[in-house]
Each structure stands twice: as structure tokens, then as C-alpha cells.
N, C-alpha and C positions, 0 to 999 in steps of 0.2 A: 376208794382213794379220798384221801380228808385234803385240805387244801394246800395246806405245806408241805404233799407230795405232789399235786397239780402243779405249784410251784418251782418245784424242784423238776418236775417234767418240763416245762416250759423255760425253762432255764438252761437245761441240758438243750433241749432242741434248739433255740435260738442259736449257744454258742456250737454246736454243731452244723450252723448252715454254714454252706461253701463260701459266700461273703464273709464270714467270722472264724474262726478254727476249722473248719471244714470235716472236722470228727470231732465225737464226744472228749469233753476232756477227762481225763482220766480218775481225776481226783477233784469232787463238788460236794461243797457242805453249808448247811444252812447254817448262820451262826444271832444273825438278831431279826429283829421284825420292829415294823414301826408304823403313825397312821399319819397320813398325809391329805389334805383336802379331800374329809371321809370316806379314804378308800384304804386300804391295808396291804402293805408290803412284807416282802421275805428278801435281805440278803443272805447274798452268798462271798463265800469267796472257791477258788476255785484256781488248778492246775493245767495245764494243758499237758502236759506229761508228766509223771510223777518225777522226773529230772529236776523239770523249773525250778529255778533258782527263787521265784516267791509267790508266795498267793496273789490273785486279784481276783478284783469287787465285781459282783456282780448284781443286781438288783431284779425283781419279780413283782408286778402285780399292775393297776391296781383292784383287788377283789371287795367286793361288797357283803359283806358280814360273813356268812357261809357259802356265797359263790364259788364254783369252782372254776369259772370263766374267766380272764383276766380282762381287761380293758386296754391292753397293748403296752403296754408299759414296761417292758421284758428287755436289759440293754448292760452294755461292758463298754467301759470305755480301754480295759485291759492296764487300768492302773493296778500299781500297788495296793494290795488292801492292809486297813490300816487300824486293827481293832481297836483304838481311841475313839478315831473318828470316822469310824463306818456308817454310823445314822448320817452324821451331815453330808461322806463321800454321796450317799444313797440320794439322798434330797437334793444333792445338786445333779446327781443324773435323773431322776424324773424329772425334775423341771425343764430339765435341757429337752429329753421324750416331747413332754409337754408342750414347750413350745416349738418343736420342730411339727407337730402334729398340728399346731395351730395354724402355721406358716402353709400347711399342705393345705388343709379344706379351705384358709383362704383365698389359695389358687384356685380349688374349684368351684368355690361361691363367683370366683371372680368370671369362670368360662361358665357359670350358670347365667351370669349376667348382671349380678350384686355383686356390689363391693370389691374391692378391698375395702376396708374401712381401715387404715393404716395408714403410718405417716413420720416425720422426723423431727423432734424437736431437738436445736442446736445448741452447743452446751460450748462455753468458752474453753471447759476443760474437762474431762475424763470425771467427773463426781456429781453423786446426787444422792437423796437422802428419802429412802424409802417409806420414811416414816410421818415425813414432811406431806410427801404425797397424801398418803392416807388419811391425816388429818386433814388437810385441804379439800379432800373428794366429800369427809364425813360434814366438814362446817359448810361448804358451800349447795352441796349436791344432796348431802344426807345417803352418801353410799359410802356404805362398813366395808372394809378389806380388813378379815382379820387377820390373814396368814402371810409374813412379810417376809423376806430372806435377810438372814443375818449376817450375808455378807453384800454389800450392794453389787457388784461385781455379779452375781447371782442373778435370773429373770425375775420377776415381781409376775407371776400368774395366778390369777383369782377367779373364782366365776361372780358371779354380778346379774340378779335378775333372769338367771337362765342363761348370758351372756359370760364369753371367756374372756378376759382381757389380761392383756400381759404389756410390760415396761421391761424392756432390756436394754441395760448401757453397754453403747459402741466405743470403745474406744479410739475412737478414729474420724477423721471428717469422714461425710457421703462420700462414696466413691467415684471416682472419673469427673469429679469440681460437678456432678450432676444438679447441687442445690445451687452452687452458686448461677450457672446458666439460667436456671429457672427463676433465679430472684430476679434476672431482670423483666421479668415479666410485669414484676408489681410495677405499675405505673403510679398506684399511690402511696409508696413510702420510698423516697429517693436515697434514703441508705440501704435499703433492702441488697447489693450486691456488698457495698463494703464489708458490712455486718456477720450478713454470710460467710466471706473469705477468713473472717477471724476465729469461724469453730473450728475446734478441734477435738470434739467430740459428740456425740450423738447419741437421745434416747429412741427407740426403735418403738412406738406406742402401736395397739392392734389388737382391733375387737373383732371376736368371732362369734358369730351367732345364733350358726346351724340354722333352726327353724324360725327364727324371728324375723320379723318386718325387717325391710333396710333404713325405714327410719327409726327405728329402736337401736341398731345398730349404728347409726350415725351419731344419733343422740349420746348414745353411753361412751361411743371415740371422742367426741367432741368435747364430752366432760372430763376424759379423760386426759387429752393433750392440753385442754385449757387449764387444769390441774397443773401439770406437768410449768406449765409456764410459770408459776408462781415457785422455783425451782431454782436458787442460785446459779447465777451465770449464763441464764438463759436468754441464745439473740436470734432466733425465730423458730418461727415452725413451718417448715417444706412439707405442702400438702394439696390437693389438689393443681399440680399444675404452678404453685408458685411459691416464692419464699413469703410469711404472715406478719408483721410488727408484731411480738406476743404480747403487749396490753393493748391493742386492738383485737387481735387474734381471742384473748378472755372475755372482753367485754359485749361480745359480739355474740359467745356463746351464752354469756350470763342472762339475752334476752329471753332462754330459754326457762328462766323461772318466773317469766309475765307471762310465759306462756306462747312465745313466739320463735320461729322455726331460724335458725342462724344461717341464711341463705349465704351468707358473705363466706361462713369458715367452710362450706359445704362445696358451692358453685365459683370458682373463677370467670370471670367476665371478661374477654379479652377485647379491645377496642386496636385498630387499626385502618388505615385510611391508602384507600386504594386509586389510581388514576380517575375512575369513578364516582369514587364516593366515601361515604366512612362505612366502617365494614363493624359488626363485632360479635362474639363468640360465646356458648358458653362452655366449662370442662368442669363434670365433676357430677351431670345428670345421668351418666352411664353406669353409675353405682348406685344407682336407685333402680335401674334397672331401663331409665327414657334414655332418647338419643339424644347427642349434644341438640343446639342448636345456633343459625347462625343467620345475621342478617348482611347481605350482601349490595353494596353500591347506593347507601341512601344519601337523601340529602340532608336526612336529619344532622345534630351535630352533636357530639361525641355524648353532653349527657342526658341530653335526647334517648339516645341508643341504650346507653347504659340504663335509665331507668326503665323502658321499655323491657329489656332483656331481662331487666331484676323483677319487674312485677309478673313474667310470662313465666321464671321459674320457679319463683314463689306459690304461683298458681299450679302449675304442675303437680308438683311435692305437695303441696298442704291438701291441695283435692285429689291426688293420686292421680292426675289424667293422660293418658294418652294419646297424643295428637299422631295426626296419621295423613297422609299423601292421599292430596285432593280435598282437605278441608279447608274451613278458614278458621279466622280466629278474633278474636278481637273484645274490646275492653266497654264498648258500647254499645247498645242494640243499631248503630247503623254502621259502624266501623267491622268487615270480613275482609282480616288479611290474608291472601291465600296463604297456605300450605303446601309445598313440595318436598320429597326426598330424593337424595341422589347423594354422590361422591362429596365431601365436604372441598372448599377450598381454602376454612380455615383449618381442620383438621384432617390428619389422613384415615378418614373413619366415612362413612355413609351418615349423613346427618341431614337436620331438617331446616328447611331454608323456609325462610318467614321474607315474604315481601311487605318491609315496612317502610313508610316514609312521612313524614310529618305534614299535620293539614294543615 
């Protein structure tokens, strides 16, 4: 068997599972081949009964030079096929594969305990400009995308350093007003909800990165939506936990060419103030793989807290640490704050409670 009959097998057996046609279709032909982020395709088009009224498309691969294996990419959307434009019908369903397949391992990076590394940048309107992108990742980041879609409507999926990263326009605001709730969050940008309420549309931004660190993969997100910002009609980015100013939300990431970790685009800080005391949180260390963490009832004052919590996650992430129930902690050799784990009561999670309070 040479591979454009592997193809051809795997083509027949897909559209013969019981979710799809539930029998072979009657009538299946190969008719072009094409190469797609150095992997190589076979369409088809194809009949489900020699009756039907017209061919549809169906696509195979993607194979590696003389492999007869596929890499999953085997799929019908049961459109009409359309011998003009059967390479582009072809390339707009892998991508779709493609990024439906990125969508999945990011679920289970995320029940591994990393990531998502994904997030929302809001668009006043339905348009963006792919190419814009790419230059912006190449002058600022010095990272090539060469393979772009030629229709924007179309995902932007690239690999990157061994990393997959994809940009797909939503036509639509977040769904269930989700970003706007969240913008109230930001306590430091007081348009943060108005702003929000004005998108109407959404880029869907999302690095996968299989076997890489999570700060590699935050890293390449974070260049990646910071990009994104520089992006006509762009009024935040929903991501951790909150809605971002996106020229703070840039600038923030840009420390990362002195060489400095973007704790701000990464960790949300929540500050809130209880009968007790002032309380505050963080959201966004559980994608690194640490537990939030939360300090509860101090007397500190709010940016007391906030910087404490900024320098505690900063230390985390840059040293990789693991703090753990029944330690201390602390910033001096005579300051040990304890350490406790239990149920959060900033979040509904098991998180790590820092007894802090100012000397």
C-alpha cells in the first residue's frame, strides 16, 4: 500500500463511522494533493450513494514524506466539492481539525494542571488583519509566522519554537456579558467595564505546548495577545480573571525583552476588604501549575498587600517554588510567615493562606 491508498483508506473509514455516513460511501476519489505546515494532504470528493445529487469534499492526512500514518487530520464537513477551489475548501478544514485538536490537549494540559494559556482580545468590530499580526510578532518578538490564511475569517495556526499557537476571529461578543462581569474586577482601570460593553467581536488567542515548560508557554501567549493589541479597534484583553487596558496590557509584556517575567499579564491580584481586615488574592498561579494564594484579615493597607502578593508571585514563577502547608515564608532572615492550606475564601479552590501583617 503506497500512501494515497493509506489515504484513501482512511478516508473511506472515517466517512463510514456511524457518527458520519454510517457505511462506506459508494463512490470516493482522489482528485488533488497539496502541502500544508510540512505535512501532505490527499482530497477527495465523494458520494454517499451513487444517487446523490453532488460530490463533497473530503480531505486526508497530515503524512510525512513517505509515512503511511496519518497525524489525524482525516474530516468532511459534507460540503459541496468544488473543483476551483478544493485546495482552499481543503486548508480551511485542516485548520478547523487543527484547531479543534488544540482546543482538546488544552483541556487536558489544563486537568494536568497547566494551563490554559488562552484568552480574549476584544475587537470593536468583527475584523483583523493577519498580516499585521505577523509583522508585529517579527519587529517586536523576532518570531516568523510564515503561513497566514487568506481569508481572515480563516484560524491563524502556526507552530512557534516547538509551540502551537492559533488566533481565530469570533464574530461575536464573549458569551453570557462573561468579559464584561470580569472587567469589573480591574480595580485599576475605571473604564475597564464600559469598554468592554462596546465589543463586538473577539480574537480567541491560544498556545499549546505539549511538552514545554509553562513558562515557555506563557511567554509565547503573552507575546502573542500583546501583538494582538496593536490590532485596529482593539478595547481589552480578558484574561486571567480580568478585563487588561491593552497599552498597559503591551507594555507590561514588553518587560520581557529586559528580561523580566510579566507578573501583571500572567497573575491577577485581587484586593478586598473584609469586617476584619483587608484581604487579597491571587488568580492565574494555577496555570503554572502553584496554588492560588490568599492573604486573609490583615491590617496591612491595600498597597501593602498588593505588593507583598506581587513580590511572593514573582518569587514563585522566576524560582519555580513550591510552597507547602506548614512552612513559612518570608522576605528577611527574621521575618517566617506561616503557611497554611485549606478551602479558599477568596476563591472556590483549596488555596494557600499566608498570614501577613505589617511590622
Amino acid at each position: 500500500m503506497n500512501q494515497a491508498e493509506a489515504a484513501r483508506s482512511a478516508m473511506a473509514e472515517w466517512l463510514a463511522d456511524e457518527h458520519e455516513l454510517g457505511s462506506m460511501p459508494e463512490c470516493l476519489e482522489q482528485t488533488q494533493e497539496f502541502d500544508l505546515h510540512d505535512l501532505h494532504y490527499y482530497i477527495f470528493r465523494y458520494k454517499p450513494t451513487r444517487n446523490h445529487p453532488d460530490w463533497l469534499l473530503g480531505v486526508a492526512g497530515g503524512y510525512e514524506k513517505d509515512a503511511l500514518d496519518h497525524c489525524g487530520h482525516v474530516f468532511s464537513e459534507m460540503e459541496v466539492y468544488q473543483e476551483a477551489n478544493a485546495v482552499d475548501q481543503a486548508i480551511a478544514l485542516v485548520e478547523q481539525v487543527r484547531a479543534y485538536c488544540m482546543r482538546e490537549a488544552a483541556k487536558q494540559e489544563e486537568a494536568a494542571g497547566i494551563g490554559p494559556f488562552a484568552g480574549f482580545v476584544l475587537l470593536r468590530e468583527a475584523r483583523w488583519d493577519p498580516r499585521k499580526l505577523a509583522e508585529d510578532l517579527r519587529e517586536t518578538w523576532q518570531i516568523e509566522i510564515r503561513e497566514l490564511p487568506d481569508d481572515p475569517d480563516q484560524p491563524l495556526v502556526a507552530e512557534v519554537d516547538g509551540m502551537t499557537v492559533a488566533v481565530s476571529l469570533m464574530g461575536a461578543p464573549v458569551p453570557d456579558q462573561e468579559a464584561e462581569r470580569n472587567a469589573e474586577n480591574n480595580y485599576l482601570w475605571p473604564q475597564a467595564v464600559e469598554r468592554t460593553k462596546q465589543h463586538q467581536a473577539h480574537l480567541l488567542v491560544a498556545v499549546l505546548g505539549r511538552d514545554k515548560t509553562a513558562l515557555s508557554q506563557a511567554s509565547l501567549y503573552t507575546k502573542l495577545a500583546a501583538s494582538c493589541c496593536r490590532q485596529d479597534g482593539v478595547l481589552g484583553v480578558y484574561t486571567t480573571g480580568t478585563v487588561y487596558e491593552p497599552e498597559l496590557y503591551r507594555e507590561v509584556a514588553e518587560q520581557m525583552n529586559e528580561g523580566e517575567l510579566p507578573i501583571y499579564d500572567w497573575v491577577y491580584l485581587g484586593l478586598y476588604r473584609s469586617e476584619a481586615g483587608m484581604c487579597a488574592y491571587t488568580y492565574g498561579l494555577q496555570a503554572f501549575g502553584k496554588r492560588e494564594m490568599e492573604v486573609l484579615d490583615s491590617a496591612a493597607s491595600p498597597q501593602q498587600l498588593h505588593d507583598f502578593l506581587y513580590a511572593l508571585a514573582s518569587y514563585v514563577l522566576d524560582q519555580d517554588v513550591t510552597l507547602n502547608d506548614g512552612e513559612t515564608i518570608g522576605f528577611s532572615a527574621e521575618e517566617k510567615l506561616p503557611i497554611t492550606c485549606g478551602p479558599g475564601r477568596s476563591l472556590d479552590q483549596t488555596m494557600l493562606q499566608i498570614s501577613y501583617q505589617p511590622a
